[in-house]
C-alpha positions in Angstrom: -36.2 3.5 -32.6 -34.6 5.4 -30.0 -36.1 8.4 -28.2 -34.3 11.3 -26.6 -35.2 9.8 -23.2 -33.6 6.8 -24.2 -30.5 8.8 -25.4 -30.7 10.9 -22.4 -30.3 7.7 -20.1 -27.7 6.3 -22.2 -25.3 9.4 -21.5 -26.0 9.6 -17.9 -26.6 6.3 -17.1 -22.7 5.3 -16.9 -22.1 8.1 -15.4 -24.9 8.2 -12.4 -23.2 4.1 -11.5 -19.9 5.9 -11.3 -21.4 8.0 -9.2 -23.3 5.7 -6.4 -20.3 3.2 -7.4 -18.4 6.0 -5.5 -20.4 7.0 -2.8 -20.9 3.5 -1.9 -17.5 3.0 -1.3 -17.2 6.6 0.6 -19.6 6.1 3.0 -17.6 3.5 5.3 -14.4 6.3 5.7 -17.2 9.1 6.1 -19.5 7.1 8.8 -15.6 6.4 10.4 -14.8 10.0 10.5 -18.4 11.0 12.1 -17.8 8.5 14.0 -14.4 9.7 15.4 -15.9 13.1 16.3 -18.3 11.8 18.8 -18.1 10.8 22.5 -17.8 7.6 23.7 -21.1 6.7 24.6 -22.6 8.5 21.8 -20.6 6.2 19.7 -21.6 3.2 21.3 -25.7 3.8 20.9 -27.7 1.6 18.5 -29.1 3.1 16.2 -26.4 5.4 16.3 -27.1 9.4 17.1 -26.7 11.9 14.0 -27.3 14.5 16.0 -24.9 13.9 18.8 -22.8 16.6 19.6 -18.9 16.7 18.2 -15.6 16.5 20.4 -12.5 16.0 19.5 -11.7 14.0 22.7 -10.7 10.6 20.2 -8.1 12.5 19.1 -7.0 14.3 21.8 -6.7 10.3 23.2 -5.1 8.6 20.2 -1.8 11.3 20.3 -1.5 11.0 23.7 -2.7 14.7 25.1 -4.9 13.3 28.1 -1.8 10.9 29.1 -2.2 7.9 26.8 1.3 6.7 24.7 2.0 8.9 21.8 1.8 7.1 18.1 4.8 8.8 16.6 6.9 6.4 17.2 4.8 3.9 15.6 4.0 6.2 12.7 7.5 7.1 12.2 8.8 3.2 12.5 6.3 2.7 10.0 7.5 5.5 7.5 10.7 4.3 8.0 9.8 0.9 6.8 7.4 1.5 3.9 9.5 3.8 2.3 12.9 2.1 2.8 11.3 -1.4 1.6 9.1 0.7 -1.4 12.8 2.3 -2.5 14.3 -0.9 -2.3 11.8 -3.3 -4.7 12.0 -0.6 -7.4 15.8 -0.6 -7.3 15.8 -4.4 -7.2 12.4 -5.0 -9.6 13.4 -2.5 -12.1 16.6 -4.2 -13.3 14.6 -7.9 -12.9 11.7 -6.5 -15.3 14.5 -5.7 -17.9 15.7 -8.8 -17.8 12.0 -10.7 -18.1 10.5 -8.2 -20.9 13.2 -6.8 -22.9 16.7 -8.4 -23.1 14.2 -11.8 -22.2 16.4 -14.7 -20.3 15.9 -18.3 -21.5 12.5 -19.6 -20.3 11.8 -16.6 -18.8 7.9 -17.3 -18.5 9.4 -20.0 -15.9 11.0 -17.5 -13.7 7.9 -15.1 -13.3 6.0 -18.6 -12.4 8.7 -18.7 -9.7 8.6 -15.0 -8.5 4.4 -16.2 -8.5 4.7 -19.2 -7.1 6.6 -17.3 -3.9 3.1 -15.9 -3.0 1.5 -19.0 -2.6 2.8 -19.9 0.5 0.6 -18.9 3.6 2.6 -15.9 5.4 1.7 -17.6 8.7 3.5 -20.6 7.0 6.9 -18.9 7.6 6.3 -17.1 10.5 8.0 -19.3 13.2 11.4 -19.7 11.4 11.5 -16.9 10.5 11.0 -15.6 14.2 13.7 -18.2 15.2 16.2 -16.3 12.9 15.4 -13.6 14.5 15.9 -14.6 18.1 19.1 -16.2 17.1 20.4 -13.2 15.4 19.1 -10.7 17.8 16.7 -9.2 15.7 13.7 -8.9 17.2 11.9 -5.9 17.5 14.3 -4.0 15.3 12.7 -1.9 12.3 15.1 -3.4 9.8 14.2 -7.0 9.6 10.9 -5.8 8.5 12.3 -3.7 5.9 14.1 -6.7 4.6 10.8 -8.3 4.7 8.7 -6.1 3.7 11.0 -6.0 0.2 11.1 -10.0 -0.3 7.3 -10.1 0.4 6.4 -7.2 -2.5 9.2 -8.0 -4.6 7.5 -10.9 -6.6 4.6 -8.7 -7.3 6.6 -5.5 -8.3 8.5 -7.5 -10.6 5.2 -8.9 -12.1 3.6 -5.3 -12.7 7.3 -3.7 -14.0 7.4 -6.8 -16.2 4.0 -6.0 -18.0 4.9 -1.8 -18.2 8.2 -2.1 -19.6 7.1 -5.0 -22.2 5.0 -1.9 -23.5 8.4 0.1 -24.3 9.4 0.0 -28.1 12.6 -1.5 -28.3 13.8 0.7 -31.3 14.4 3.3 -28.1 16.5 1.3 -26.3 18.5 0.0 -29.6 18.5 3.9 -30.2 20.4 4.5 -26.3 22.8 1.1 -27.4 24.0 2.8 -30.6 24.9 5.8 -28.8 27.2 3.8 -26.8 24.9 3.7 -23.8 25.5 1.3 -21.0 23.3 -0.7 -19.2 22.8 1.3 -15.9 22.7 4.3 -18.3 19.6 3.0 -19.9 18.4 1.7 -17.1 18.3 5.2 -15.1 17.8 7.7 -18.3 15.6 5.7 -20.5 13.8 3.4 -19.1 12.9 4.6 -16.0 11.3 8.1 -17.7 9.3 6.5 -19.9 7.8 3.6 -17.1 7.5 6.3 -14.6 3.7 5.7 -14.3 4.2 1.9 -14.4 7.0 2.5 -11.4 4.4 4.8 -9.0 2.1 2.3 -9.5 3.8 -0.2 -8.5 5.7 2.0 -5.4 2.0 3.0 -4.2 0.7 -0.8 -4.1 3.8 -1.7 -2.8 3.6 0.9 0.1 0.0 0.4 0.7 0.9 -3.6 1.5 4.0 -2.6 3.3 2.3 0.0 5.3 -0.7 -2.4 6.3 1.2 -5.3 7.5 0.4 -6.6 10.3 1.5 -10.2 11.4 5.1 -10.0 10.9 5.2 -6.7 12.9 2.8 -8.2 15.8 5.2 -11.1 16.1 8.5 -9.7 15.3 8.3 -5.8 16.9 8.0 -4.9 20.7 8.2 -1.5 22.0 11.4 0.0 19.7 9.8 -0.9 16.3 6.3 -1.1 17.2 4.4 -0.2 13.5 1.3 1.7 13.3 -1.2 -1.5 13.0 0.2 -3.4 16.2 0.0 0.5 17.8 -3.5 0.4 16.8 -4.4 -2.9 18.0 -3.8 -1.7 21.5 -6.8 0.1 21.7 -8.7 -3.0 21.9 -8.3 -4.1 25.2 -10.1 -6.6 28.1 -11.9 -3.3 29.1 -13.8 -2.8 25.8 -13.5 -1.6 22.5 -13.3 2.2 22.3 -15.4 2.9 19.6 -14.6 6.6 19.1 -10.5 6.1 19.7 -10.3 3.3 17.4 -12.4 5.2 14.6 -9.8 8.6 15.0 -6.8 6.3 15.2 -8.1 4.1 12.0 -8.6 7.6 10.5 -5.6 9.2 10.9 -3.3 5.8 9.9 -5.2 5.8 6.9 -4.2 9.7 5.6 -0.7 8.4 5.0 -1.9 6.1 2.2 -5.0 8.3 1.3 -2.6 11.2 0.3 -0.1 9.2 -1.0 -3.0 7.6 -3.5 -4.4 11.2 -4.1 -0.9 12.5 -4.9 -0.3 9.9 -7.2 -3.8 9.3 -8.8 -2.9 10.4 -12.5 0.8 8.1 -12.3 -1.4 5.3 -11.1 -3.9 5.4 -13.6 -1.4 6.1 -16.3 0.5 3.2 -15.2 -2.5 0.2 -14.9 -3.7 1.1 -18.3 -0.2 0.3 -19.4 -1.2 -3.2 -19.3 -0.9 -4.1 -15.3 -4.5 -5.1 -15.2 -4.6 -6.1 -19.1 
């Protein structure tokens, strides 16, 4: 027989695991952030110093004021290529999920065992050809091969994820949209799209979040002209050390791009994995 103790725990309980669930994971971008604030050699001390005074001389450092390189080229280059290569799946996955979950092409299971299968291969597997191309062609250290490959290496999973939201759109709608005389791209772009718009930030925030970590393909493939912000950010360990505070305000500040994207979009994303993404 239960007792209002018992009750008691049972409501709160769930929520108090939330709770440290979420602290838990907080605590790493929080002890980065103090971290950021203090000097050099107060970063450095073990145990660290809680009580150490706070400078902003990390960040002063990481955007160049006291004579260092500035990082907005490398944050720009990569803007440039997680939003062009985001744009680009959707486009390109949108029309492929149609095909795979609604107007279904012969063994279509197959073909998203293919578009799987794609991700098996180790990236560092295809690295060297694919840095001969781009020697041969002249396109090394130029921002667009790694929008190009950016898009082939999140299009197999965009095209999974779309394929699982739009399976979860009654087809009586889009039968409604073909009676009306509507056209492919018509449905496509005014009834499709609306009603998988969760499913579609979902999968543009996942996507951007890969495209804007990448790291090996820009190390290799970028120079000085399309240098991304992870190779920038990899500079700051050098032969002299690792600056503890610099590398904790430059980690900091690449993250906000994806942080406020995934705060901006919390309610599409949520919306969209219960669709059936994670089913």
């Amino acid at each position: 027989m239960s007792t209002p103790r018992v009750n008691a725990l049972r409501r709160t309980g769930p929520g108090l695991l939330a709770w440290l669930a979420g602290i838990a994971f907080f605590l790493p971008i929080a002890w980065m952030a103090l971290t950021s604030l203090h000097s050099e050699a107060d970063a450095a001390t073990n145990p660290p110093s809680f009580t150490a005074p706070l400078t902003l001389d990390g960040y002063r450092e990481f955007f160049g004021l006291t004579g260092g390189a500035s990082p907005w080229p490398a944050l720009i280059n990569s803007t440039v290529a997680s939003l062009t290569s985001t744009l680009l799946v959707l486009a390109l996955a949108l029309p492929a999920a149609y095909a795979l979950s609604i107007n279904r092409v012969r063994k279509w299971t197959d073909v998203l065992f293919f578009f799987l299968s794609t991700k098996m291969l180790p990236v560092v597997a295809g690295l060297l050809p694919i840095y001969l191309f781009a020697k041969n062609t002249d396109l090394l250290d130029n921002i667009w091969l790694l929008v190009v490959l950016h898009t082939s290496m999140n299009l197999p999973i965009a095209v999974w994820m779309m394929q699982s939201f739009l399976a979860e759109i009654p087809v009586a709608v889009i039968e409604a949209a073909r009676v009306d005389g509507a056209r492919l791209p018509v449905i496509l772009t005014r009834v499709i799209a609306p009603i998988a718009l969760p499913g579609m930030a979902a999968t543009a925030l996942i996507c951007f979040i890969f495209s804007w970590n990448e790291l090996l393909f820009a190390r290799v493939l970028t120079g000085v002209v399309a240098e991304t912000a992870p190779v920038f950010l990899t500079g700051f360990i050098t032969s002299q050390g690792l600056f503890l505070a610099k590398v904790c305000a430059a980690s900091l500040v690449i993250s906000l791009p994806v942080l406020a994207a995934g705060f901006a979009a919390q309610d599409k994303l949520v919306q969209g994995l219960s669709l059936g993404a994670v089913k």
